[in-house]
C-alpha positions as a Markdown table, in Angstrom:
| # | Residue | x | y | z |
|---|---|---|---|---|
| 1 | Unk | -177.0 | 86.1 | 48.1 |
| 2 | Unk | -175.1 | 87.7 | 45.9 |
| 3 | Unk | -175.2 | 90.9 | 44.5 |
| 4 | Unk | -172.5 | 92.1 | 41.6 |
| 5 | Unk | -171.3 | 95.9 | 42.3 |
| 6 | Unk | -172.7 | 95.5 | 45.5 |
| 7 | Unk | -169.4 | 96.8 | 46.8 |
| 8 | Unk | -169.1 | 99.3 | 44.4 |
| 9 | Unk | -172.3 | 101.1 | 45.7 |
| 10 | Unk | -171.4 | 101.1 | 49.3 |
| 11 | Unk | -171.2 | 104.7 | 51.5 |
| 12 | Unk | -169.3 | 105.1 | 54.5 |
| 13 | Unk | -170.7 | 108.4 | 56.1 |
| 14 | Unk | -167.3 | 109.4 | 57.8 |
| 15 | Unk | -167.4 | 112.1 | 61.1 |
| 16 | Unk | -163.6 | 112.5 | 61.2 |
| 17 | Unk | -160.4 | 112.3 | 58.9 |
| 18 | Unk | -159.4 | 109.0 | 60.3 |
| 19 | Unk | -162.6 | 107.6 | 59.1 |
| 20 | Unk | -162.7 | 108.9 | 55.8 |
| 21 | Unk | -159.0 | 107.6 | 55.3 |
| 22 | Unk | -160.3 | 104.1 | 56.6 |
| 23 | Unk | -163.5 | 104.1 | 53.9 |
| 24 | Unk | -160.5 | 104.8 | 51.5 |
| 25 | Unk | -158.4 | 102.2 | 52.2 |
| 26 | Unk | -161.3 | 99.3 | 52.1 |
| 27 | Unk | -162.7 | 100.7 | 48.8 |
| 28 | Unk | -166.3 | 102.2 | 50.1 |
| 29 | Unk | -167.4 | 105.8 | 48.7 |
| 30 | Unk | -167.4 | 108.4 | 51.0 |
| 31 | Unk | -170.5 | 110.5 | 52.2 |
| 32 | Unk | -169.5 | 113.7 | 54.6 |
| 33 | Unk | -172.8 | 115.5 | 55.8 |
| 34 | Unk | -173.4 | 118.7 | 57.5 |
| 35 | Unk | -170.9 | 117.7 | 61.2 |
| 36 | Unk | -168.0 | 116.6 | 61.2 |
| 37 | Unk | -165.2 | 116.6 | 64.5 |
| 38 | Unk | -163.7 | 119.9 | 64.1 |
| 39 | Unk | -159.9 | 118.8 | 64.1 |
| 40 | Unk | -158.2 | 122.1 | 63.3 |
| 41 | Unk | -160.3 | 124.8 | 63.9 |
| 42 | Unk | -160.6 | 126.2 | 60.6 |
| 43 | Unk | -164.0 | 125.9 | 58.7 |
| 44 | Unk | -166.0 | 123.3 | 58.1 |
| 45 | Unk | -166.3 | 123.5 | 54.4 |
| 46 | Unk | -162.0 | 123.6 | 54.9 |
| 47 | Unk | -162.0 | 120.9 | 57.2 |
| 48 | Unk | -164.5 | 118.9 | 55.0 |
| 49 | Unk | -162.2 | 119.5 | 51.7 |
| 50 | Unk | -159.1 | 118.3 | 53.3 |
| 51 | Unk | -161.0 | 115.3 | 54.7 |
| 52 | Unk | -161.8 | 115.0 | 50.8 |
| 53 | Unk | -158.3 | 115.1 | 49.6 |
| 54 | Unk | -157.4 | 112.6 | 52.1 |
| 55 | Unk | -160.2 | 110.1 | 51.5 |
| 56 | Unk | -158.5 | 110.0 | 47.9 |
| 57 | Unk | -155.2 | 109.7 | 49.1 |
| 58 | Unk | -155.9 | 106.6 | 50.8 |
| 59 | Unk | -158.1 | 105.2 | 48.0 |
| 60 | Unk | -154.6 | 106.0 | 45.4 |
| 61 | Unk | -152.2 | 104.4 | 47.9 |
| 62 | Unk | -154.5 | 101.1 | 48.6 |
| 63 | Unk | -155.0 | 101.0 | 44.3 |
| 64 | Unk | -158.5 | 100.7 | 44.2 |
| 65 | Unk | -159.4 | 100.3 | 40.4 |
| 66 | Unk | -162.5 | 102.2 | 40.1 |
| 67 | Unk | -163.2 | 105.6 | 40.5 |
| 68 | Unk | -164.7 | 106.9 | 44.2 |
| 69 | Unk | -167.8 | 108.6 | 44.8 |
| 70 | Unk | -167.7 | 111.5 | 47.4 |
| 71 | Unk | -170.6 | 113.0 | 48.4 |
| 72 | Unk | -171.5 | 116.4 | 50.6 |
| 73 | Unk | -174.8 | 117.4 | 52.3 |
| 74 | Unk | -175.7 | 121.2 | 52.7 |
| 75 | Unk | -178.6 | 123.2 | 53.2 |
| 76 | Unk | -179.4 | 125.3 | 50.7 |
| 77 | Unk | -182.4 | 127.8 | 49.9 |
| 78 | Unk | -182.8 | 130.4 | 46.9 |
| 79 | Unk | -184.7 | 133.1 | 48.5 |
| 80 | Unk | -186.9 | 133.6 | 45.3 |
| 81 | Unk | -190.3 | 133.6 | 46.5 |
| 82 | Unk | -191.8 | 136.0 | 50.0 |
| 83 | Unk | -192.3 | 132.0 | 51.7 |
| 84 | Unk | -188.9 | 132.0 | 51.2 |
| 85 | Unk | -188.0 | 134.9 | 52.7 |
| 86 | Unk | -190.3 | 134.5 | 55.6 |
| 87 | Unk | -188.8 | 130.8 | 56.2 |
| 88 | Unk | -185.6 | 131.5 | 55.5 |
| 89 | Unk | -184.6 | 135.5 | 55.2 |
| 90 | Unk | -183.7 | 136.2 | 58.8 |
| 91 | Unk | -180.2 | 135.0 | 58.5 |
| 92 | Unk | -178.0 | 134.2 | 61.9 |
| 93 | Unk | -177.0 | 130.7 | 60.2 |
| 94 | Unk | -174.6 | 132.0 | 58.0 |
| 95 | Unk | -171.4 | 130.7 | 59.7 |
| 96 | Unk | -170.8 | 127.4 | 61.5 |
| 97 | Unk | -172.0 | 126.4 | 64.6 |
| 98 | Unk | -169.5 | 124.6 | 67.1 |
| 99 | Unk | -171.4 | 122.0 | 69.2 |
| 100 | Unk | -170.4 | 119.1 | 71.9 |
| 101 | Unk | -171.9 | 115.7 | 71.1 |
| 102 | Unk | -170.7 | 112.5 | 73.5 |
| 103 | Unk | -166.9 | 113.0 | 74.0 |
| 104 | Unk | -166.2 | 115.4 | 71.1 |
| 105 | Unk | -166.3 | 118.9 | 70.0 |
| 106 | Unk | -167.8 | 118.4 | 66.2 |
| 107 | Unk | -168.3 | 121.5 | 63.8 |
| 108 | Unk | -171.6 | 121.9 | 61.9 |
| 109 | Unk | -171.6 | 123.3 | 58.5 |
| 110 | Unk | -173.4 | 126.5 | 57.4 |
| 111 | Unk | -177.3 | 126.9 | 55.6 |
| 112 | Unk | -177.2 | 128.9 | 53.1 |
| 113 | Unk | -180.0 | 131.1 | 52.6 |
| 114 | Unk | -179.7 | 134.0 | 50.2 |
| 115 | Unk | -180.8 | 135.5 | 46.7 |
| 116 | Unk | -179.7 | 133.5 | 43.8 |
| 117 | Unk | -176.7 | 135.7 | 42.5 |
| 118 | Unk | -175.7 | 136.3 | 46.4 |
| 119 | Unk | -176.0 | 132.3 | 46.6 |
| 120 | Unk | -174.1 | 131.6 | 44.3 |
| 121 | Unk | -171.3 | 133.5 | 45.2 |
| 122 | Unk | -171.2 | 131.9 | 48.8 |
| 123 | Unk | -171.4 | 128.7 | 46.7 |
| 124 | Unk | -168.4 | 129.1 | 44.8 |
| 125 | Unk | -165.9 | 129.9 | 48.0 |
| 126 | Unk | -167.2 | 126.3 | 49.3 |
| 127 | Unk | -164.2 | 124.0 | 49.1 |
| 128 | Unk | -165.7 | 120.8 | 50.1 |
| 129 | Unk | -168.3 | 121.3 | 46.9 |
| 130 | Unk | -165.5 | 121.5 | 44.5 |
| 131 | Unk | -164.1 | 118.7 | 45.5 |
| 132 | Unk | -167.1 | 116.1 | 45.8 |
| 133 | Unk | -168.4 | 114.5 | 43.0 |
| 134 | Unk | -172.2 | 115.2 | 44.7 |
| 135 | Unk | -174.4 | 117.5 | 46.5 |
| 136 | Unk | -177.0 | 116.1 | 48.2 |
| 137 | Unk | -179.7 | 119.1 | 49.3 |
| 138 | Unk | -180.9 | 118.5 | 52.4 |
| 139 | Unk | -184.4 | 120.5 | 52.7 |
| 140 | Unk | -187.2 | 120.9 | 55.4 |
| 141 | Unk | -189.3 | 117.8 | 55.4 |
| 142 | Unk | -191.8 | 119.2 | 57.7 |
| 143 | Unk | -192.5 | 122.2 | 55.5 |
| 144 | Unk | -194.1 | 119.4 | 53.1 |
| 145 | Unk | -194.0 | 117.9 | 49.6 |
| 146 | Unk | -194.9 | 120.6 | 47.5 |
| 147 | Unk | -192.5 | 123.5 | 49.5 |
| 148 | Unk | -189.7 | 121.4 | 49.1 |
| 149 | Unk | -190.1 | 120.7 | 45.1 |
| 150 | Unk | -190.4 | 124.6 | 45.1 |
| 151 | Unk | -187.0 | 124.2 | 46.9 |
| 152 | Unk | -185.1 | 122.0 | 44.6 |
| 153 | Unk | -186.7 | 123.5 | 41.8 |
| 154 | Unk | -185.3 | 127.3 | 42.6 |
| 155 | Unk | -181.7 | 125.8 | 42.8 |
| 156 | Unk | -181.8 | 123.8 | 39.6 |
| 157 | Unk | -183.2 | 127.2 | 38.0 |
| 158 | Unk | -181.5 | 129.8 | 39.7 |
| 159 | Unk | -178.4 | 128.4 | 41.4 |
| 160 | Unk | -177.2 | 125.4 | 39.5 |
| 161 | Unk | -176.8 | 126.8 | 36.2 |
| 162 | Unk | -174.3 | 129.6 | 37.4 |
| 163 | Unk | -172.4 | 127.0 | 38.9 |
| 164 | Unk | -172.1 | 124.4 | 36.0 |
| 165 | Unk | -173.7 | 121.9 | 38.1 |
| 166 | Unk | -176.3 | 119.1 | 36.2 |
């Protein structure tokens, strides 16, 4: 069957630079979550924008016609609420995590957890957000429906607006 933009609406979710090079070169939008291989040591939100830049370096050189769609995952929590605070307020996941999974070393990206203005600070320094064209929020399934519209709800209210985001 056929399906017209199909191609236009494919995601490669891409682990490593290579990768994300590759998705440019055949055309597919790139998705980078919350891991990635750590390849240089620096952090991941770094590591994440460079794998960005070169995504679309790839995608200009093979002369793609459309536009590409990147896409970042993060945890994110406004601490507005004392739920919040309990679930959330401890801290100790406010830097990256280094981790061993298979054969490589791969770097995991921050949560954010903070008051709105503090939050939005934090927010700002995050290179890989600036350069994607989307966030996806990755929030606490477990914690159920309603908890989690509270969650999306206190970023588009108290985070997103500070930030220019829509």
């Amino acid at each position: 069957p056929h399906s017209d933009g199909l191609r236009d609406r494919i995601w490669w979710g891409s682990a490593s630079d290579a990768t994300a090079v590759w998705a440019g070169e055949m055309g597919m939008n790139l998705q980078s979550s919350t891991l990635k291989l750590d390849e240089t040591g620096e952090p991941f939100h770094v590591q994440q924008a460079k794998q960005i830049r070169a995504y679309r370096e790839a995608w200009d050189k093979a002369g793609h016609k459309r536009t590409p769609r990147v896409s970042v995952s993060r945890s994110i929590f406004a601490l507005v609420s004392d739920e919040d605070r309990r679930y959330f307020g401890r801290g100790g996941k406010d830097s990256d995590q280094i981790g061993h999974i298979d054969n490589f070393r791969g770097i995991f990206g921050r949560s954010y957890a903070d008051e709105p203005d503090k939050l939005v600070e934090a927010l700002r320094e995050d290179q890989a957000i600036a350069e994607a064209d989307t966030l996806l929020l990755t929030v606490p399934n477990m914690l159920g429906v309603d908890y989690n519209v509270h969650v999306i709800d206190s970023i588009l209210k108290h985070v997103a607006p500070a930030l220019g985001w829509r």
